[in-house]
Phi, psi and omega in degrees: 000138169298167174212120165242141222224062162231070132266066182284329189293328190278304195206126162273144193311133203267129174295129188303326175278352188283312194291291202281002160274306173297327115021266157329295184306303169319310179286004166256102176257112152165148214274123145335319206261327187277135222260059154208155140058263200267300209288322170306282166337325179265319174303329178274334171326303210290330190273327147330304168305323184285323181300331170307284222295273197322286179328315186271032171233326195093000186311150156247177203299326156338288189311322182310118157226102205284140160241197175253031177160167175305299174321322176286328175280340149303282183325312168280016174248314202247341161263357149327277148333287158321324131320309184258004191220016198290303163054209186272008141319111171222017195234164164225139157246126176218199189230159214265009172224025154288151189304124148012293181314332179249303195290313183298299174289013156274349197269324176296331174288324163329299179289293199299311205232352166095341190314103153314113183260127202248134174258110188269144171306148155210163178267207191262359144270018154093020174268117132012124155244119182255020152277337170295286188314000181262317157346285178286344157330136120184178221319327175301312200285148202241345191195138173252141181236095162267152180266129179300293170238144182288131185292323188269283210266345132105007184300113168275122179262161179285060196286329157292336178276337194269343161285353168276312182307305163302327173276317171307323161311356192251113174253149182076029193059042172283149177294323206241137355304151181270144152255133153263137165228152191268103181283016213289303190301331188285317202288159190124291163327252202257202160268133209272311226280123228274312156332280136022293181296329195044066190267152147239011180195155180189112156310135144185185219222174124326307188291322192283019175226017187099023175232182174330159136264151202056070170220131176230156172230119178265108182259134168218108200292147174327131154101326188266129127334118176211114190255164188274136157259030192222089181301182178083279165274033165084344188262172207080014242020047179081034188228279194224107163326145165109117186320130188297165173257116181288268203335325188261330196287337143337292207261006164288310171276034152288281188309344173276296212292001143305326237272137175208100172349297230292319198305287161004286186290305176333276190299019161259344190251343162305304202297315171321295187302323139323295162324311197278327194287352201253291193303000167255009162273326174227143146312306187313318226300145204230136176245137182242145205069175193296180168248171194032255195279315191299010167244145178318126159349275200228063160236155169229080194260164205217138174234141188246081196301151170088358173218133190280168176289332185300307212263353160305293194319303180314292177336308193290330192293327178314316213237022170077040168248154201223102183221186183216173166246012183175226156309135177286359175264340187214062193255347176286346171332096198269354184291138196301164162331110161286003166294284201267358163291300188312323192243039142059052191266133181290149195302335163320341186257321194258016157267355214230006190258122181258164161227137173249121204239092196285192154199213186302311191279355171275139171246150169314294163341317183286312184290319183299302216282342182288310179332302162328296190268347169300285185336278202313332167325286206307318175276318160315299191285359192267326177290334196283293206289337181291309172310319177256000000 
């Protein structure tokens, strides 16, 4: 049987040299924290890794903080903020088409602590506006929170204008709104540099870029207030307890110093081709998000009115294509997108959507053959469903 690989966005294949650093990383026994030795021999690792990482943000080394995934590190960025620094801050802006990973603990600051949740427009391709969030600015608000790129549709926001935006707004040299951008889809991808960005907190994870899973990073620029939501021994500079994981935090920064732009352009040109080759299996088929540059290389999200995402999904696995339906957090999930209920996609569209997500290891060769194997998909369950 084939085996096509395209969930990359949920979790990407760890590259044989990323695997033989963590690997390396498994033989070193000794605690970063411990005063011998061994542990000094583990400290230095850890600080090597970490400087690979701050390069590849422009971060100083400081600024770095490893978690155990991208979700954790949303979780510590946006109840961070907020444990230490709320005072008469009570407002959050984030978009009603952010990660699982973000909308909760702002929907838990809501329930629990009174935190007003502001919601900023997006459109029906999933952009950000960002005149409305400057809008919504005002005295209150303590944290604006945007996805550099979307996990499902694949919408690149204008993340540099709404950080200028926001920095212009902080008057009399005030600190506030703080930005966060959630990176997991981007890094690999687009430009990391937190400078650039104009982040004051910025997120991403390992696993979408070829590196381990269960590793995450957390940037928090000099001067932003961060309280721990994880107690106990202290590391991270007190930001988040609990011995770092050497092996993995290891094969991340491996998995940075791979990452090669050219790939990029390759799989944009997969990705094109894919598309226009998808609208000439069915007219109905709906491609949800944008087009060309403003979308991640490399997604493809698709809506099939009249067939749900479950019984697709199965279908492609019977023939070894390996695709998802959304979040990689709620990809068991039979409840439509909430993403694409946010940018107001007809109800006809949203039981039915798959994303085909490429990566390093995808080919034209690859594609032909989904090409292939859709269509009959797509007609089979339509006769299955007719019948019954």
């Amino acid at each position: 049987m084939k085996n096509i690989y395209l969930d990359n966005a949920a979790v990407a294949p760890m590259d044989t040299r990323v695997q033989e650093e963590v690997i390396r990383g498994m033989k070193i026994c000794g605690n970063p924290s411990s005063f011998n030795d061994s542990g000094r021999k583990a400290a230095n690792e850890l600080i090597k890794a970490r400087l690979k990482v701050a390069r590849f943000l422009g971060a100083h080394l400081e600024e770095v903080i490893f978690t155990a995934s991208g979700s954790e590190a949303n979780n510590l960025a946006i109840m961070g903020v907020v444990f230490a620094e709320h005072k008469d801050k009570t407002e959050i802006i984030t978009t009603p088409i952010e990660h699982p990973s973000v909308l909760e603990p702002i929907k838990f600051l809501n329930i629990k602590k009174g935190f007003k949740t502001v919601f900023a427009k997006v459109d029906c391709e999933g952009f950000v506006d960002v005149r409305n969030i400057a809008s919504k600015i005002n005295s209150k608000t303590l944290l604006v929170s945007v996805m550099y790129a979307n996990n499902e549709i694949g919408t690149i926001e204008p993340i540099n204008k709404i950080g200028k935006t926001i920095k212009s707004l902080r008057k009399n040299g005030k600190r506030f709104p703080l930005f966060h951008v959630d990176a997991c889809q981007a890094a690999g991808y687009l430009n990391m540099n937190v400078n650039s960005l104009q982040a004051d907190l910025l997120t991403f994870n390992g696993s979408k870029m070829g590196g381990p899973m269960g590793i995450g990073v957390l940037y928090v620029r000099r001067g932003t207030n961060l309280a721990p939501i994880i107690l106990g021994g202290g590391q991270e500079r007190g930001l988040r307890a609990g011995t770092e994981n050497l092996p993995a935090i290891l094969g991340l920064a491996k998995a940075i110093e791979l990452i090669d732009i050219k790939d990029a352009e390759r799989l944009i040109k997969l990705r094109d081709f894919f598309n226009n080759k998808i609208k000439e299996i069915d007219p109905d088929i709906k491609l949800n998000g944008p087009t060309g540059y403003d979308r991640l290389p490399n997604n493809t999200n698709i809506s099939v009115p009249g067939l749900d995402s479950e019984n697709m999904l199965l279908e492609l696995d019977k023939h070894g294509i390996h695709a998802g339906s959304g979040s990689a957090c709620t990809s068991r999930a039979v409840e439509p997108s909430h993403v694409l209920k946010a940018i107001e996609v007809e109800k006809k569209y949203l039981s039915g959507a798959l994303r085909f997500s490429m990566g390093k290891q995808t080919t034209k060769k690859d594609l032909d053959y989904v090409l292939k194997v859709l269509p009959q998909i797509i007609s089979d369950l339509k006769k299955r469903y007719k019948n019954n």
